[in-house]
GUGUDREN-888896 format. One record per residue (C-alpha): z, y, x. Coordinates in steps of 0.001 Angstrom, whole numbers, plus 500000, padded with zeros to 6 digits. Layout:
REM GUGUDREN-888896
ZYX ...
END
This chain:
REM GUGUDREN-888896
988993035001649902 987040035404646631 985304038434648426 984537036628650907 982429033946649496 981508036814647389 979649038605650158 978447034926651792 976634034326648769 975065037794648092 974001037328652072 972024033939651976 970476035557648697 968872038964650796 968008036054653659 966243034061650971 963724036732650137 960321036943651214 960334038676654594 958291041706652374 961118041759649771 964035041394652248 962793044196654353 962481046667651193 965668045915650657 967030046280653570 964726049788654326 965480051422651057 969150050572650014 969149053905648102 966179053568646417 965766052391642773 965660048528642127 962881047893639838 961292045003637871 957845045600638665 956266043173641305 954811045935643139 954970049644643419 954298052223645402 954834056125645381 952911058680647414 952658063001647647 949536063809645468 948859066104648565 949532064701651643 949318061415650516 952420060225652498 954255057302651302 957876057889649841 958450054347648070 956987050883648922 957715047521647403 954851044859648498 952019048370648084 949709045923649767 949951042683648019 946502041916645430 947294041741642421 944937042176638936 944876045883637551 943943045970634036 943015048752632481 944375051192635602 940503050262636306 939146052878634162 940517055754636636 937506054846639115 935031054833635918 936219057875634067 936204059758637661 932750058544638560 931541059981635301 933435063351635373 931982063550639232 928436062990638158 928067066349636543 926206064866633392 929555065223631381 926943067247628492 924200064925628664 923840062226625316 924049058926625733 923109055850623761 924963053090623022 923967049240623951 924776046346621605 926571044959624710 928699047891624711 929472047175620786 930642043395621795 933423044782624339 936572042901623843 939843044641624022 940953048171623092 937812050172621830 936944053512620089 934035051274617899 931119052265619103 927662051775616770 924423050199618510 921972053078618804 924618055330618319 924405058876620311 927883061088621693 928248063075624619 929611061058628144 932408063575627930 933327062468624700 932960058729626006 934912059729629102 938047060831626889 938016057825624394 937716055593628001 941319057277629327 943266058394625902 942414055448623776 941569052671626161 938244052129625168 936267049149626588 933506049747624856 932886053640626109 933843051788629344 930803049708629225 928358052606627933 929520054794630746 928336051699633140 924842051148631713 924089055183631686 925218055949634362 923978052942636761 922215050778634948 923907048122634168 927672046954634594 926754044844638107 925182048261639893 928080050345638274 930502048606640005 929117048597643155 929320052617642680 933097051748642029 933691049989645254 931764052322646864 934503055185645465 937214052941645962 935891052900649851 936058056642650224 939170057132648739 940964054980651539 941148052015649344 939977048944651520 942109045787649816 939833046701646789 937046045217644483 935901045224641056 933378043909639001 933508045776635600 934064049092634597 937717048452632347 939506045823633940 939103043036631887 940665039658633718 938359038205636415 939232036518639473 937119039089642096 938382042443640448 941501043286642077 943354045896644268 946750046833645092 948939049412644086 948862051427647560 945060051139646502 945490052618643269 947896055326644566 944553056401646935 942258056376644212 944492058386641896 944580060492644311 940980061018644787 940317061224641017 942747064040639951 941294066227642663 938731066155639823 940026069170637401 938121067894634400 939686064447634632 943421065857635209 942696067775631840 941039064598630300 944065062134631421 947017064324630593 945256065221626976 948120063734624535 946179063730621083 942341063955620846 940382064515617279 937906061317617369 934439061750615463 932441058654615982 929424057234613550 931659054752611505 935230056046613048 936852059249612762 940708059573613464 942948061644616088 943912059325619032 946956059420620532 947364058407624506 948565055504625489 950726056933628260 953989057512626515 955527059421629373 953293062522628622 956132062536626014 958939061117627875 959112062544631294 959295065476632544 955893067032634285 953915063811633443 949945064723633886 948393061340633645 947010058730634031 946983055670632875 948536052064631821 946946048514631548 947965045100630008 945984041937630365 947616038544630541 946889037804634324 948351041323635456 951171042077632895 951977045612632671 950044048333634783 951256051466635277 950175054767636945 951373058306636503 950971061844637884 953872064163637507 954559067708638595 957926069170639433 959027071702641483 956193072239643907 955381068824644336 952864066360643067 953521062969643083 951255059701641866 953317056486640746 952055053024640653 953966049688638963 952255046415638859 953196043203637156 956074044777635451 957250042161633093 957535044223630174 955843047787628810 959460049079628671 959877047999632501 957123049183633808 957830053060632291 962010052869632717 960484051828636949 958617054479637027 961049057115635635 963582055674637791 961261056111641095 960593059861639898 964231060662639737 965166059311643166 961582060920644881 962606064130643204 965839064286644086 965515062654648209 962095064407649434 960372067501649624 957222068928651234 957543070779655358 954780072903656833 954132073792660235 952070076694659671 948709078030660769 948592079383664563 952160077861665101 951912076832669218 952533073674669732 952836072786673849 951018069746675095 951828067185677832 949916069009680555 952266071917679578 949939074414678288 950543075676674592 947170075747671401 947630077032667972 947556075324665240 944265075611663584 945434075301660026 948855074360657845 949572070549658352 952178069666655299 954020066460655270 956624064809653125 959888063815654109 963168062697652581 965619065939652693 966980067066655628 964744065502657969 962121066930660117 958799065660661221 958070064767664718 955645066268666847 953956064664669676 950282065352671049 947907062819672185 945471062652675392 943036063285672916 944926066350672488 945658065472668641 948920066355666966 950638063991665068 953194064206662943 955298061729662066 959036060675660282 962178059747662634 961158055775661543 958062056420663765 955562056170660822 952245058796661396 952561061216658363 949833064118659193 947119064949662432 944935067455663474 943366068330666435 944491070628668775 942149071017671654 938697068556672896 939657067308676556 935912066826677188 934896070542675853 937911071749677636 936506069618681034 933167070901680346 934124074309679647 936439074296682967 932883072691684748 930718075456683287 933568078154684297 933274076725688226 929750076538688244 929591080214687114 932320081388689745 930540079798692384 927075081427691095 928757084747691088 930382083915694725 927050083408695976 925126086520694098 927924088394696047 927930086770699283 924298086962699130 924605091385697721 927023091874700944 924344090279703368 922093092982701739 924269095716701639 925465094946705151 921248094905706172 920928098020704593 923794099598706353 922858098177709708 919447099233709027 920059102712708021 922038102798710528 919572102006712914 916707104021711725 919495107037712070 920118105622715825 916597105342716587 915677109140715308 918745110254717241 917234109361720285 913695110523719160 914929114040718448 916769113685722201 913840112621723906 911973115624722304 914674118011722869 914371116624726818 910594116388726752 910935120462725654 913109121335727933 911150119795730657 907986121504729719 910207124719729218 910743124587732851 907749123409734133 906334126524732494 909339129265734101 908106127164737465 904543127886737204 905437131698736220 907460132117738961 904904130793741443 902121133478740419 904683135759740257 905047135603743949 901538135682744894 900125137815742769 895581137384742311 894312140520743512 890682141029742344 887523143242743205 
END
């Protein structure tokens, strides 16, 4: 009885979730339970999902902001070039590296004191050199945010400081993570544990804020973020076995949540998924039967044991996707309108060719008639010659054989 009401109770709790809550729960009854609001975990490669609790819900994202500045600056390619610092870069609240007015250090230098220690202040100087000012800057950002898939996104200042318009999600993040360590400079920047500092008035060795470069296992990066609004942000790269994976938390109540979440939802992604292929020039058969080859590898990630499903489009694209139905991977396989036009240009030619032969078989049979003819016609000149010969052949024994008989007899 006891378990009954037991099981009742736990019941009308799942039912009283939000509908986005109940159905992670109900999806992912292996998974992890974690503190963190949100969270999401995706392949570093492929990008696929492989853990989702509320991904798309807005939400503030502290200083997980300064992944879209440090990458902007790595990507410009003046990483060498000196830059000078603002007094409005000086006045940054927050974490900073305590930058001088009119003081002069490399943007790479700026860029590492940004991701290892945190810096508002480098945030800010990376801003005005790079843009301008903070307001153009972070038009660049959305404009990076844009291209890296991220469309729940906007911010308004280059470290994450509160404000009511800079937000994102943690699918969001995952994307531009993503994007960023593609950059090799920045994966070397963000998993850089201790960094000898050498500023104007501060010189020390700074030691990054991400504790799990310590703590985990294959941690690369990236970064974490506290500000009253958001609680604790979290996101981390991590390499193991083949596979590269990008973790976000958001709202974690506490900075020992937010990492023991994260470790926990590298364990179980580690241990449940792993990469497929379907190689290069592998045929894959379409629905009007005829087979193409694959024009490249198309890798997708998929919880053990399971294989992707293949299914091809009129628009003769592949898709991938897991048994739950969800698109993992595409690529085209063939253009129905270059195939049609190719198939229209292929008739076109056979009939061109049919008529340049119909048209050479006239001819040839005109010549052969022809010849023949001309043969036929000096046939019967040679005849009528050979009869006009004989005739005169015997006209001539005629004539002979009349004098003959009556021979002239003179004086």
């Amino acid at each position: 009885m006891k378990k009954n009401i037991l099981f009742l109770l736990l019941s009308l709790a799942v039912l009283c979730l939000p509908i986005e809550q109940r159905a992670f729960a109900e999806e992912n009854s292996n998974a992890p339970k974690i503190e963190s609001e949100t969270a999401v975990v995706i392949d570093g490669k492929t990008g696929n999902v492989l853990f989702d609790k509320n991904k798309s819900r807005q939400m503030y994202p502290a200083s997980i902001t300064k992944i879209v500045t440090g990458a902007i600056a790595v990507q410009s390619g003046k990483m060498d070039e000196m830059v000078t610092i603002s007094k409005d870069a000086t006045f940054a609240e927050g974490t900073r590296v305590y930058l001088v007015e009119g003081e002069q250090m490399p943007l790479r230098q700026l860029v590492q004191g940004l991701m290892v220690n945190s810096g508002n202040d480098a945030a800010i100087a990376i801003a005005e050199f790079l843009a301008g000012d903070v307001e153009t800057f972070a038009g660049q950002m959305n404009e990076f945010a844009k291209e890296a898939g991220a469309v729940q996104t906007n911010f308004v200042n280059p470290n994450g400081l509160f404000d009511e318009n800079h937000y994102t999600t943690a699918e969001d993040m995952a994307k531009i993570t993503q994007r960023a360590m593609e950059l090799e400079e920045f994966r070397q920047i963000v998993g850089t544990k201790q960094l000898d500092w050498k500023g104007k008035e501060w010189e020390t060795t700074l030691q990054n804020h991400h504790r799990l470069l310590w703590d985990y296992e294959g941690t690369t990066g990236v970064k974490n973020g506290y500000v009253d609004e958001s609680k604790h942000t979290l996101v981390t790269s991590v390499t193991r076995n083949g596979m590269d994976i990008i973790m976000v938390v958001m709202k974690a109540p506490s900075k020992r949540a937010a990492y023991w979440d994260t470790m926990s939802l590298g364990d179980y992604t580690f241990a449940n998924f792993e990469r497929q292929t379907v190689t290069k020039g592998t045929e894959i058969e379409a629905a009007d039967g005829k087979s193409y080859p694959l024009n490249k590898d198309l890798t997708v990630t998929l919880p053990k044991g399971e294989t992707p499903v293949q299914s091809v489009t009129e628009d003769g694209e592949l898709v991938l996707q897991s048994a739950a139905g969800e698109k993992l991977a595409a690529e085209l396989l063939y253009d129905p309108e270059k195939l049609k036009k190719k198939a229209i240009e292929h008739a076109e030619k056979t009939t061109e060719e049919v008529k340049e032969s119909t048209f050479s078989g006239h001819a040839v049979k005109v010549l052969v008639f022809g010849y023949g003819g001309f043969l036929l016609l000096m046939s019967l000149l040679v005849i009528k010659r050979m009869r006009n010969g004989r005739r005169r052949a015997r006209a001539l024994r005629e004539s002979a054989s009349r004098y003959s008989r009556y021979p002239y007899v003179g004086k």
